[in-house]
ROSE-137578 format. One record per atom (N, C-alpha, C): x, y, z. Coordinates in pm, whole numbers, plus 50000, padded with zeros to 5 digits. Each point is the difference from the previous one (the first is absolute). Layout:
% residues N
XYZ;...
//
This chain:
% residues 55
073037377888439;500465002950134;498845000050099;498665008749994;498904998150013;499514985650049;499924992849919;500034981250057;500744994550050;501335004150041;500654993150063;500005007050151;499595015550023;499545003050121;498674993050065;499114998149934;498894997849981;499954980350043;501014995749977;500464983350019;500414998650131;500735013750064;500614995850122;499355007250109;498975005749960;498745005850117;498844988649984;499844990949915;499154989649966;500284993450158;499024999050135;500154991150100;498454992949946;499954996049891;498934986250041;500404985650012;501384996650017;500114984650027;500735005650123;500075006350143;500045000850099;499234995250082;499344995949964;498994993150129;500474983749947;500514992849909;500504988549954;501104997150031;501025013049969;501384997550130;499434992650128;499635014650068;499675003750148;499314981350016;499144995749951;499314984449999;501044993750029;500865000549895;501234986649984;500935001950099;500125011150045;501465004650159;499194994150084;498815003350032;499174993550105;500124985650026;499584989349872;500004991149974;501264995650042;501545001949981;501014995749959;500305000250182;499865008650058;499895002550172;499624991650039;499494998949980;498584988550059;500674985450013;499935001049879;501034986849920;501094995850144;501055009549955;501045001550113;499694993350103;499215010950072;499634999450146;499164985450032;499424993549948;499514987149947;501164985550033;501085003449918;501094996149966;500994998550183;500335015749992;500295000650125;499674993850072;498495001150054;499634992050156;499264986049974;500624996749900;499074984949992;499784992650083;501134992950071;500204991650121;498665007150107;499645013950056;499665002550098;498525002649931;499554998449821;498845002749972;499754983450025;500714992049938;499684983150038;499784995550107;500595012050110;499704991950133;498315005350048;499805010549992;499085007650029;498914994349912;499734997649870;498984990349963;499884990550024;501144990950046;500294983050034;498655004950116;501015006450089;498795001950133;498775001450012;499435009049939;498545004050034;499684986249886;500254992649907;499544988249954;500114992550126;500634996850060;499784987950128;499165008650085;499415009350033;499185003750101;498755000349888;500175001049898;498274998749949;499974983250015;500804989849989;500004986949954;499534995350176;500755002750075;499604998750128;498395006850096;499845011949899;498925000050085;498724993749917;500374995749882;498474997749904;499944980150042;501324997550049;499964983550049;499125001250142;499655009850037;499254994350139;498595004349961;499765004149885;498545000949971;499524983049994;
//
């Protein structure tokens, strides 16, 4: 009985959850705004491409 209290006060793979919820968010939110992350990198790529052509 002892070990099985002892199993469910055990938080050392909590910080490996807590990693993977993070991760999985991320993921999501990634997912979610793609269109407006594609546009927003498309962009600042044509303003680096445009300003390194007048060097």
């Amino acid at each position: 009985m002892e070990a099985l209290k002892s199993y469910f006060k055990d938080e050392g793979g909590m910080g490996t959850v807590e990693i993977i919820l993070i991760i999985v968010v991320l993921v999501g939110l990634v997912m979610l705004f793609r269109d407006q992350i594609t546009d927003i990198v498309n962009s600042l790529f044509e303003k680096i491409t445009d300003r390194t052509e007048k060097f």
